[in-house]
C-alpha positions as CSV (number, residue, x, y, z in Angstrom):
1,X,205.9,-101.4,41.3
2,X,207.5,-97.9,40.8
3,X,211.2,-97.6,40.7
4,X,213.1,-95.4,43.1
5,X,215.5,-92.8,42.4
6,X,218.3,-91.3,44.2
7,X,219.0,-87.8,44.4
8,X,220.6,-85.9,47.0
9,X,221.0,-88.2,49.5
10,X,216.9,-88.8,49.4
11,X,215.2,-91.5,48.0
12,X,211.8,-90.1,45.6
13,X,209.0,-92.3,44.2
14,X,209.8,-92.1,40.6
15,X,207.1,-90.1,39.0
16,X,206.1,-87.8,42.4
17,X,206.0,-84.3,42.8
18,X,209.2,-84.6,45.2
19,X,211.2,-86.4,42.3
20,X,210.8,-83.5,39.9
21,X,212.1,-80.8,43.0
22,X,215.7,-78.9,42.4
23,X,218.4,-79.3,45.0
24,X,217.6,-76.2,46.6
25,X,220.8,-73.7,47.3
26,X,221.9,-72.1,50.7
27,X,220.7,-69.4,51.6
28,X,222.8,-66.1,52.7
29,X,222.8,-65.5,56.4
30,X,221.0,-62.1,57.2
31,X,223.6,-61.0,59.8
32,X,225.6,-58.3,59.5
33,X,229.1,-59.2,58.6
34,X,231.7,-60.4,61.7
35,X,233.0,-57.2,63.6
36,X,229.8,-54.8,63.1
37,X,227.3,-54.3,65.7
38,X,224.0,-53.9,65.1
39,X,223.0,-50.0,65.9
40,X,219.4,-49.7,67.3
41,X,217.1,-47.3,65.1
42,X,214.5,-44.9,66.5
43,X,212.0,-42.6,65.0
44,X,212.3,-39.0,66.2
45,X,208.4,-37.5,66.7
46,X,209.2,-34.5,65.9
47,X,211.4,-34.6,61.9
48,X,209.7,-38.5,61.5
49,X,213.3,-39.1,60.6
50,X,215.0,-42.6,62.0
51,X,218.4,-42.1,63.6
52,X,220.8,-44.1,65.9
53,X,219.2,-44.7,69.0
54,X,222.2,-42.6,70.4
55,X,221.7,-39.8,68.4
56,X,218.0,-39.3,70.1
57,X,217.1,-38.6,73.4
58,X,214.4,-40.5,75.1
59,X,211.1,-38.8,76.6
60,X,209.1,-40.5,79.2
61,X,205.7,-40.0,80.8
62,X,205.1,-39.2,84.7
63,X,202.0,-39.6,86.2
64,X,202.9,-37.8,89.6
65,X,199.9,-35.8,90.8
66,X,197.0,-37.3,89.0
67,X,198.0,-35.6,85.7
68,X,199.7,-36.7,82.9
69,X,203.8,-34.6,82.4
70,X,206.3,-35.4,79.5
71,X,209.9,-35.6,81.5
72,X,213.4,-36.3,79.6
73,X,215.0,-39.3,80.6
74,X,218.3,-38.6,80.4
75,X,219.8,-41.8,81.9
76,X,217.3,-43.7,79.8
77,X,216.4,-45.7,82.3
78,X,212.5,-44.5,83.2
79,X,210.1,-47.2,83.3
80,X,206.7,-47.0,81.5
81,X,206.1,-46.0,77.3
82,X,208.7,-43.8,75.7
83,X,209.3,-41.7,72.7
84,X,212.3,-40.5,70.9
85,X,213.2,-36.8,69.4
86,X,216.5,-35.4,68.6
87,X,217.7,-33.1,70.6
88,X,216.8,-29.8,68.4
89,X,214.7,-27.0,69.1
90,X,213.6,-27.7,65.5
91,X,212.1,-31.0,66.0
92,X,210.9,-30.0,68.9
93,X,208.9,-27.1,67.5
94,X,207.5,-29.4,64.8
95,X,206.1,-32.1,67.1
96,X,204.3,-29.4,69.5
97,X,203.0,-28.7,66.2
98,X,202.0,-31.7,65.3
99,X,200.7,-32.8,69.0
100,X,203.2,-35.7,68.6
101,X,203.2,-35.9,72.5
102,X,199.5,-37.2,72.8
103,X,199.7,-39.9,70.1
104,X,203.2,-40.8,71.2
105,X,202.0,-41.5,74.8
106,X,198.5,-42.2,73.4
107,X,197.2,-39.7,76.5
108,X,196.5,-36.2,77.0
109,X,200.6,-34.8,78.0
110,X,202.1,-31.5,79.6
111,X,205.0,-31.2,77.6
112,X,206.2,-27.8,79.5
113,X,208.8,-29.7,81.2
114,X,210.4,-30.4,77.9
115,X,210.4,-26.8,76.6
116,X,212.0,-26.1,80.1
117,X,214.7,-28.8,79.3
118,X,215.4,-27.0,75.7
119,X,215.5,-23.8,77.3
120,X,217.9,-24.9,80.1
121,X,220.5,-26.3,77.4
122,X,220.5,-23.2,75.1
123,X,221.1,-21.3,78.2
124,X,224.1,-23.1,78.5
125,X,225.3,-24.7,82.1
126,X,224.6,-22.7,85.2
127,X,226.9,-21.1,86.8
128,X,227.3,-20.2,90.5
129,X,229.1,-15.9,90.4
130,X,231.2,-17.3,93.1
131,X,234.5,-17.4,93.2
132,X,236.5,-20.6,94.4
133,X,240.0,-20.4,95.9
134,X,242.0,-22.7,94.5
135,X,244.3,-25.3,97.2
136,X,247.4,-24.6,95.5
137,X,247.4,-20.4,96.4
138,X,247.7,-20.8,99.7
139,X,245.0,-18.3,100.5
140,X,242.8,-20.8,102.3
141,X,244.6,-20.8,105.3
């Protein structure tokens, strides 16, 4: 008969591979420490860059009409496939360039609506050339 050994609690067959195993040590916790967040990363398709999810905005596809348009989803919440550029007439430029739309959304895109978007920001908020009276002049009356 073999004589048993106790280590750690377990009892080995003396002279089996289990007897000759090392205590093995804890291992670290891959969380990030208490009181941080975990920020979600995307991949812009324009720069190829990852960024805070925050720092992106988030393209979607519509499929109104029979074809195929690029629309930014500025509440995020559009169903369906997305894709993520920063918000940069540079990056922009670069992924028309590099017809990041169609392997983004795996389809043939119309990304005009998105050049519209760029254009519509740069232009700065529209304005109506009319003036409002204000309550407090008394002119309304």
């Amino acid at each position: 008969m073999r004589a048993r050994e106790k280590k750690s609690g377990r009892m080995f067959m003396a002279g089996s591979p289990s007897a000759f195993q090392q205590p093995q040590e804890p291992v670290e916790s891959v969380r990030p420490a208490a009181g941080t967040r975990h920020v979600p990363q995307r991949t812009c398709i324009g720069c190829r860059k990852k960024d805070d999810q925050a720092a992106l905005m988030r393209l979607a596809l519509d499929s109104r009409d029979g074809s195929q348009a690029v629309l930014v989803d500025e509440n995020r919440r559009m169903s369906g496939r997305g894709a993520w550029l920063h918000p940069e007439a540079a990056c922009l430029a670069t992924a028309v360039k590099r017809r990041a739309f169609g392997r983004a959304f795996r389809a043939q895109v119309d990304s005009s609506a998105v050049d519209r978007w760029f254009e519509a920001q740069e232009a700065g908020p529209a304005r109506d050339h009319l003036e409002t009276v204000q309550p407090e002049s008394g002119s309304e009356i």
